[in-house]
C-alpha positions as CSV (number, residue, x, y, z in Angstrom):
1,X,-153.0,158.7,147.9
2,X,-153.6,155.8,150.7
3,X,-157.7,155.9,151.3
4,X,-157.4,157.9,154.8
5,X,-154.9,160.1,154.5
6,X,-154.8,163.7,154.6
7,X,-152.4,166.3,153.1
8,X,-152.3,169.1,155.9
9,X,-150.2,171.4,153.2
10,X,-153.4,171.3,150.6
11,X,-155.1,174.0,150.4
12,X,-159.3,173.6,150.0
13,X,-161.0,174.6,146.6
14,X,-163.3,177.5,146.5
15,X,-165.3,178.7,143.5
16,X,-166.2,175.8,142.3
17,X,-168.9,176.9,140.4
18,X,-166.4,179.6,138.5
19,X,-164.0,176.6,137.4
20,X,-163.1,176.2,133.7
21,X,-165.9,174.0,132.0
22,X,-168.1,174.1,135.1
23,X,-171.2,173.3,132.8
24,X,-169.8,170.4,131.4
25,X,-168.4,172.4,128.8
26,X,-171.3,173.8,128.2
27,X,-171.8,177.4,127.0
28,X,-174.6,179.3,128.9
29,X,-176.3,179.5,125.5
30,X,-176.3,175.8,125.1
31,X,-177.1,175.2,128.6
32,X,-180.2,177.3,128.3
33,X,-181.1,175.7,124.7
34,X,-180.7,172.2,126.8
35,X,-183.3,173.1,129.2
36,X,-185.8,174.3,127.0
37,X,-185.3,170.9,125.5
38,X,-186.1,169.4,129.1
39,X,-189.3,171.7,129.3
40,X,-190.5,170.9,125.6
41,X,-190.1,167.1,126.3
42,X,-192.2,167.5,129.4
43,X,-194.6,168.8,127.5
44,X,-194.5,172.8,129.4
45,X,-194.0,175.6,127.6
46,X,-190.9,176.6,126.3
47,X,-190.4,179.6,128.4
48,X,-190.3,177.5,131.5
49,X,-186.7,176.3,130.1
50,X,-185.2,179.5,132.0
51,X,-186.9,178.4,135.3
52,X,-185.0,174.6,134.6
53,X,-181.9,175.8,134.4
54,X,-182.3,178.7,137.2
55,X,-183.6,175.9,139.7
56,X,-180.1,173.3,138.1
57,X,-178.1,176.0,138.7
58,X,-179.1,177.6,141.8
59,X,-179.5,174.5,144.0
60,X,-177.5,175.4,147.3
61,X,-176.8,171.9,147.0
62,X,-177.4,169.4,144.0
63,X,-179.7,166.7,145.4
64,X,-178.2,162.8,146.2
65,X,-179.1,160.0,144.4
66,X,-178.2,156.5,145.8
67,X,-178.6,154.7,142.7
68,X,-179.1,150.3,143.7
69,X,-178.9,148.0,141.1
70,X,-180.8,144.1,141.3
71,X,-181.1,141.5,139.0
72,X,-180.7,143.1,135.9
73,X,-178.0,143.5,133.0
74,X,-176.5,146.8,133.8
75,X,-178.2,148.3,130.7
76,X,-180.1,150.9,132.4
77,X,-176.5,152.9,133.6
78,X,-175.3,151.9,130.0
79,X,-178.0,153.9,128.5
80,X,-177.1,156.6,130.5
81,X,-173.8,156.5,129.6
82,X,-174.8,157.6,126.4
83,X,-176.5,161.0,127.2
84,X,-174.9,164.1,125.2
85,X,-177.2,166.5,126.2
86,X,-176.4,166.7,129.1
87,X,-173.4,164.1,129.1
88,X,-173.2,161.7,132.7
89,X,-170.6,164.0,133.5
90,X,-172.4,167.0,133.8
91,X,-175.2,165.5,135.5
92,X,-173.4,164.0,138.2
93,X,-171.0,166.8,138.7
94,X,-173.4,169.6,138.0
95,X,-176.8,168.7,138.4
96,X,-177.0,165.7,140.8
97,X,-174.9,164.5,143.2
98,X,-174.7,160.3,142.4
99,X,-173.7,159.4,145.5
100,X,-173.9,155.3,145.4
101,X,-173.9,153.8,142.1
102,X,-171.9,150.4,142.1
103,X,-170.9,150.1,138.1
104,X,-169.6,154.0,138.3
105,X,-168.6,153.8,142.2
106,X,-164.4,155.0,142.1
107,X,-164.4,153.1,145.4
108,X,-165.4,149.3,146.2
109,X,-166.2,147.3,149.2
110,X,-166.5,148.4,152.7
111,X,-165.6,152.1,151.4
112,X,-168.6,152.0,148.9
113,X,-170.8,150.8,151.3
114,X,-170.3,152.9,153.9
115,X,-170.3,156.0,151.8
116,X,-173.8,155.0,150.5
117,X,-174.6,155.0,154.5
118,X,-173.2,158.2,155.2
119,X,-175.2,159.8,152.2
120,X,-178.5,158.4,153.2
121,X,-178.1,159.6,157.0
122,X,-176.9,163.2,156.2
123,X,-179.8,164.0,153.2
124,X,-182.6,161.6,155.2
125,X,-185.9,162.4,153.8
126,X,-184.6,164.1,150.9
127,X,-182.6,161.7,148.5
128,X,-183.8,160.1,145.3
129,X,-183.7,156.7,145.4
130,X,-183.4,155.1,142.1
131,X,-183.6,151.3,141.1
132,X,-182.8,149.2,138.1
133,X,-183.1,145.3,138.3
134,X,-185.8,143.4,139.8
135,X,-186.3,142.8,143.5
136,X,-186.1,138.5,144.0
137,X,-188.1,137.3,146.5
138,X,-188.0,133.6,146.7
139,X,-186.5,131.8,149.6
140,X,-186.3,135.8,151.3
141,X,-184.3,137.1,148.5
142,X,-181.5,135.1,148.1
143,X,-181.0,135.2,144.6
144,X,-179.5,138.6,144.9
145,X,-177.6,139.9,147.2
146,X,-175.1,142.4,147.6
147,X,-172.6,143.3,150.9
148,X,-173.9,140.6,152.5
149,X,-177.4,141.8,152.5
150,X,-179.9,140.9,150.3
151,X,-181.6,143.5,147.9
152,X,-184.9,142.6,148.9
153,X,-183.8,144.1,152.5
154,X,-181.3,146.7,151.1
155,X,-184.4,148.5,148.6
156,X,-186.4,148.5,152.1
157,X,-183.6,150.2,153.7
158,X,-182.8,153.2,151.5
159,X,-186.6,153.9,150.6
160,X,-187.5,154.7,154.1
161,X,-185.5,157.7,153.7
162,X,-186.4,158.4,150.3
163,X,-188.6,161.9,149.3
164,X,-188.5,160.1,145.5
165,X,-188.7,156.5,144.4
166,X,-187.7,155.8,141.0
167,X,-187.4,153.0,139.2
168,X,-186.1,152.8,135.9
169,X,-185.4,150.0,133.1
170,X,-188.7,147.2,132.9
171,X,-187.2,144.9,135.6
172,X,-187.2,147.4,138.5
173,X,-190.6,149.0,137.1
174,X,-192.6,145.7,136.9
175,X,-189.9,142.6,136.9
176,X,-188.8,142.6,133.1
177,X,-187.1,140.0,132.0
178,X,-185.8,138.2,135.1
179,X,-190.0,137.4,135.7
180,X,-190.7,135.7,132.9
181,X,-192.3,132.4,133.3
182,X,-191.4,129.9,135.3
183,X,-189.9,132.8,137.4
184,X,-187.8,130.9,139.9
185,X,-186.5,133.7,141.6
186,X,-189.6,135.2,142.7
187,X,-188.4,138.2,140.8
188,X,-191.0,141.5,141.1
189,X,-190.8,145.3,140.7
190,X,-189.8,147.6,143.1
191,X,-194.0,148.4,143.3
192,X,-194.6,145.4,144.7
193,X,-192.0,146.0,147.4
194,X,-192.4,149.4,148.3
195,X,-196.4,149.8,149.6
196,X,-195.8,153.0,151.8
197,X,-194.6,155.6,148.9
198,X,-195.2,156.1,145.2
199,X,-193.2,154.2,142.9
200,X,-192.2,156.1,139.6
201,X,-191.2,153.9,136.9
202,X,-189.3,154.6,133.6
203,X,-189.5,151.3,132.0
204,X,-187.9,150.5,128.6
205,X,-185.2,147.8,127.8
206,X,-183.6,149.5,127.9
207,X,-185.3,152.7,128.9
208,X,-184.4,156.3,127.0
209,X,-181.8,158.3,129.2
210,X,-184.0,161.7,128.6
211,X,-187.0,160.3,130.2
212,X,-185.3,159.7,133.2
213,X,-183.4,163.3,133.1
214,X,-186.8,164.6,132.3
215,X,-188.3,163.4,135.4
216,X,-185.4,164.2,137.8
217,X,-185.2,168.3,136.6
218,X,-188.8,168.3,136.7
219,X,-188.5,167.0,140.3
220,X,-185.5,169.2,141.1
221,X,-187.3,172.6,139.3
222,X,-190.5,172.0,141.0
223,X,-190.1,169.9,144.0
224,X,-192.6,167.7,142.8
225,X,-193.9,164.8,140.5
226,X,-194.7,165.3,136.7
227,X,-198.3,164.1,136.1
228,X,-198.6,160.0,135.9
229,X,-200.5,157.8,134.5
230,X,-202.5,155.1,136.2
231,X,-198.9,152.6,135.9
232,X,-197.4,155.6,137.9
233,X,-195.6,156.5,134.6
234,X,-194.8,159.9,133.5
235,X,-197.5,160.7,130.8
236,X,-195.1,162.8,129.1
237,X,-193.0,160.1,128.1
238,X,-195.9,157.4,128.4
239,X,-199.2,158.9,127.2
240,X,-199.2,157.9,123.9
241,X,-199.2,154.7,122.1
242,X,-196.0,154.3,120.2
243,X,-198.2,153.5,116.7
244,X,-199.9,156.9,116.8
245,X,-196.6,158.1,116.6
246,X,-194.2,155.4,114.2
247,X,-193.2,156.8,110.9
248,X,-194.3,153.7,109.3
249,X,-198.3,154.4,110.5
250,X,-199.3,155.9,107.0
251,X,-198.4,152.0,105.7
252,X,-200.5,150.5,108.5
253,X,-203.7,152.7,107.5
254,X,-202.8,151.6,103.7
255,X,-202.6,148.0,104.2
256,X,-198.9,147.7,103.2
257,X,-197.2,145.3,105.5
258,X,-193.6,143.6,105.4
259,X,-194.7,139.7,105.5
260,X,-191.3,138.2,106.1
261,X,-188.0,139.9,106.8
262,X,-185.8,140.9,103.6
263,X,-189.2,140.9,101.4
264,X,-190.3,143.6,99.2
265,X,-192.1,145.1,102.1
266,X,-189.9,144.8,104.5
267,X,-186.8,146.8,102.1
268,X,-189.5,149.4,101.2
269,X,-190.4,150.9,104.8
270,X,-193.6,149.2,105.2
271,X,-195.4,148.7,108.3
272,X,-194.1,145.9,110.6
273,X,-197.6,144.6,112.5
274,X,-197.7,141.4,111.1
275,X,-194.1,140.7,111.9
276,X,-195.3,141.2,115.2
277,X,-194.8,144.6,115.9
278,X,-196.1,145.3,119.5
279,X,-196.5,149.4,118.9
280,X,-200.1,149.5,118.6
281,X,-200.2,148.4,122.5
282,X,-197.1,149.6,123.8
283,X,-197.1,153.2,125.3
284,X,-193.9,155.3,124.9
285,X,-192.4,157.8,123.0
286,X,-189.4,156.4,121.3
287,X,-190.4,157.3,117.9
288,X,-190.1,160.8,119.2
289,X,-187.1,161.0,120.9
290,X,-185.1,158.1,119.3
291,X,-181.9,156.6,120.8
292,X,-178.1,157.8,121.4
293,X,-178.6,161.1,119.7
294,X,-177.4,160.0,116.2
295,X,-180.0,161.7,113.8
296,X,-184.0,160.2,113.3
297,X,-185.1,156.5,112.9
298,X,-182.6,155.4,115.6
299,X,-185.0,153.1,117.8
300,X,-186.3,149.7,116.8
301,X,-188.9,149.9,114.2
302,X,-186.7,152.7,112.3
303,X,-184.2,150.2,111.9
304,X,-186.7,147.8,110.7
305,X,-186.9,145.7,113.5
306,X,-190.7,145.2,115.2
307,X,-190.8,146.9,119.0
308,X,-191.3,144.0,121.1
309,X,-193.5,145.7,123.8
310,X,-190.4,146.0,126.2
311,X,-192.2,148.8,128.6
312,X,-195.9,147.1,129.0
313,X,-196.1,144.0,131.6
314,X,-197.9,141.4,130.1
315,X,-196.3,142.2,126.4
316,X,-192.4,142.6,126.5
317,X,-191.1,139.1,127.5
318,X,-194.6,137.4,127.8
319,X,-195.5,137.3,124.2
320,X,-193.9,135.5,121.5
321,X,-191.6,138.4,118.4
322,X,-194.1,137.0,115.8
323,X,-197.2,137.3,117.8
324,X,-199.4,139.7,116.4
325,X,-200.2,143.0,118.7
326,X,-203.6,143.5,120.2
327,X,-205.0,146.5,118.3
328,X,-205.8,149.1,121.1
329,X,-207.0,152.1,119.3
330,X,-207.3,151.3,116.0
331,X,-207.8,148.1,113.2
332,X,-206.1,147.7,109.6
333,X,-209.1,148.4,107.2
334,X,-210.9,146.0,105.5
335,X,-210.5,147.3,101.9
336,X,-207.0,148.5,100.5
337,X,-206.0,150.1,97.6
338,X,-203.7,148.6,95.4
339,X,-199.8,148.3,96.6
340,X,-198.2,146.6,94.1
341,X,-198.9,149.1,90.8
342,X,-195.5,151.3,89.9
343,X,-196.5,155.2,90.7
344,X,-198.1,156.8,88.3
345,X,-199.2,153.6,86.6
346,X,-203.0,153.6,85.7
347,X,-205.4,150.2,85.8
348,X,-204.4,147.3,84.2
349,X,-206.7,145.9,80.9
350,X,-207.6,142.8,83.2
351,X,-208.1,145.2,86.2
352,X,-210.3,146.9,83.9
353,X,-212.5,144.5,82.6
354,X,-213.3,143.0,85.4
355,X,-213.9,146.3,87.2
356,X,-216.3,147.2,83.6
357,X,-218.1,144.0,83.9
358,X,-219.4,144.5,87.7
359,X,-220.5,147.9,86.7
360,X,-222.2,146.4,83.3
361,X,-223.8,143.7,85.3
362,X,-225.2,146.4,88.1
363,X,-226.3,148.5,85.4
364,X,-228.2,145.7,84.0
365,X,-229.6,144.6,87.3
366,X,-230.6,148.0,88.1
367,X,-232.7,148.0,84.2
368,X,-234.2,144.9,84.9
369,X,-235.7,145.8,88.4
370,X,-236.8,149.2,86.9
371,X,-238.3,147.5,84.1
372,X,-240.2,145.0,86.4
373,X,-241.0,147.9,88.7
374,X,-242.6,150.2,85.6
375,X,-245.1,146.5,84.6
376,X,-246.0,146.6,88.6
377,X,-247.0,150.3,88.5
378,X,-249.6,149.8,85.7
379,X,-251.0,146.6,86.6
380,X,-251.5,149.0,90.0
381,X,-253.0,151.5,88.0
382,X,-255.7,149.0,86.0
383,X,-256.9,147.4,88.7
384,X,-257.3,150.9,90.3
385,X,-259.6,152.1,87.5
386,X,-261.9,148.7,87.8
């Protein structure tokens, strides 16, 4: 149909919410199961999962997203592309309304951009705004720009209408990638843009979908903010360092560490912190959640690659792979027991005579200083009695 016309004859949908597969194909059972997932991840109790799906359900309307991208590689919507629980379809038709998005726009141009207007006058001060890509600001933001206005001036625009600020993906929430040194962009986060409003940030390269559907039913169920940290992060995705977490921990604590890639240690599941695993500074919880739904150890460090710090400024695309982690909470112990002995193998006869001749030379030193200490305790004793 031409963009403009009208069919008088058609007649308007009603019911919407009673049409087949109105949940995404969702059953009301899985639906429910979905939001106790939500409230679980957010770290409430369980029984608040009926309150998430009463408030996704019974929104009068589903609240508008403009969604603006900067510089950036389009992996934050490509991560969300791969959500199953729910899938983008059923968010954006059931639970949000995405109203500007320019990779999953169906229109283009003048038509996109003067939806995106449209949407920000009729739901003023009570859209989400949500950002991936850094904000350039050399030379007044040239290096991006996008319907003939620059981002720098079109992340202004939209925020001042904005009840929620979100950015998501490390280049929006601090300046990722496109920042790294020498920087000749003048690429920054959205934080450093936006003074006048709180600045959420999912960061992650990219980030995990959930944590960003986490935060927006939390915001849509309780009109407000989940609890952030001091990087205005949500602690429930960001409170923990990702080493207190990693299945390969118990390896770290042993002193069993993959040296080079392909070694011994590597093939056996060993801990990764002197390849240059950045985990024991990086806060998130992808050992938790994983990635793209497809069963456990599906995030970097399963997969035996070292997490490379990509949601902490100053670690992801600052330091070098190979450069070893600054130890936050905890330090590989000085001692270690023996790693390279077959299970259930006992001491070796070398192993054992050396470990029988440091005991045989203590117990010696100890009968020698007991001896000398005996002849000191009656020389005492004589010259008492004169």
């Amino acid at each position: 149909m031409p963009d403009g016309y009208v069919d008088a004859n058609a007649e308007p949908f009603t019911g919407l919410d009673d049409y087949e597969g109105a949940l995404g194909g969702l059953t009301r059972r899985d639906f429910l199961r979905y939001c106790t997932g939500i409230a679980a991840t957010l770290g409430l109790s369980p029984a608040l999962g009926v309150d998430i799906a009463n408030a996704a359900v019974a929104q009068a309307a589903r609240p508008t997203v403009i969604w603006l991208s900067g510089s950036a590689c389009t992996g934050c919507t490509e991560t969300l592309l791969r959500t199953n629980h729910p899938t983008l379809e059923t968010l954006i038709l059931d639970t949000i309304s995405l109203d500007y998005n320019e990779t999953l726009s169906a229109g283009a141009g003048h038509q996109a951009e003067n939806w995106k207007l449209q949407a920000m006058k009729a739901n003023w001060g009570k859209y989400i705004m949500v950002t991936d890509g850094a904000v350039p600001m050399g030379n007044g933001g040239v290096y991006c720009k996008v319907a003939g206005k620059t981002y720098l001036e079109a992340v202004k625009e939209c925020a001042a209408g904005a009840a929620a600020v979100i950015s998501i993906g490390s280049c929006s929430s601090w300046g990722g990638w496109p920042s790294t040194g020498p920087n000749p962009s003048g690429a920054v986060g959205l934080k450093d843009v936006i003074k006048d409003k709180p600045v959420v940030s999912i960061p992650g390269c990219p980030p995990n979908p959930y944590n960003f559907l986490s935060l927006v039913l939390h915001f849509v169920t309780f009109g407000k903010l989940p609890e952030l940290d001091e990087k205005n992060r949500p602690k429930f995705a960001y409170g923990r360092l990702i080493h207190e977490n990693c299945e390969r921990r118990p390896h770290f604590d042993a002193g069993r560490f993959a040296i080079e890639f392909g070694d011994f240690g590597h093939r056996q599941g060993w801990c990764l912190y002197k390849l240059g695993c950045k985990g024991p500074e990086t806060y998130a919880n992808c050992p938790s959640i994983g990635f793209n739904d497809v069963g456990q150890g599906t995030w970097p460090v399963g997969t035996g690659h070292p997490c490379f710090g990509c949601t902490e400024q100053g670690v992801g695309f600052t330091k070098s792979i190979h450069e070893l982690a600054t130890l936050k909470s905890v330090s590989p112990p000085n001692s270690y027991p023996a790693v390279a002995v077959d299970k259930g193998e006992g001491l070796s006869a070398g192993a054992a005579a050396v470990i029988a001749g440091i005991t045989g030379a203590a117990v010696g030193a100890g009968a020698v200083i007991a001896g000398r200490l005996g002849k000191q305790d009656k020389a005492d004793a004589a010259s008492d009695k004169e």
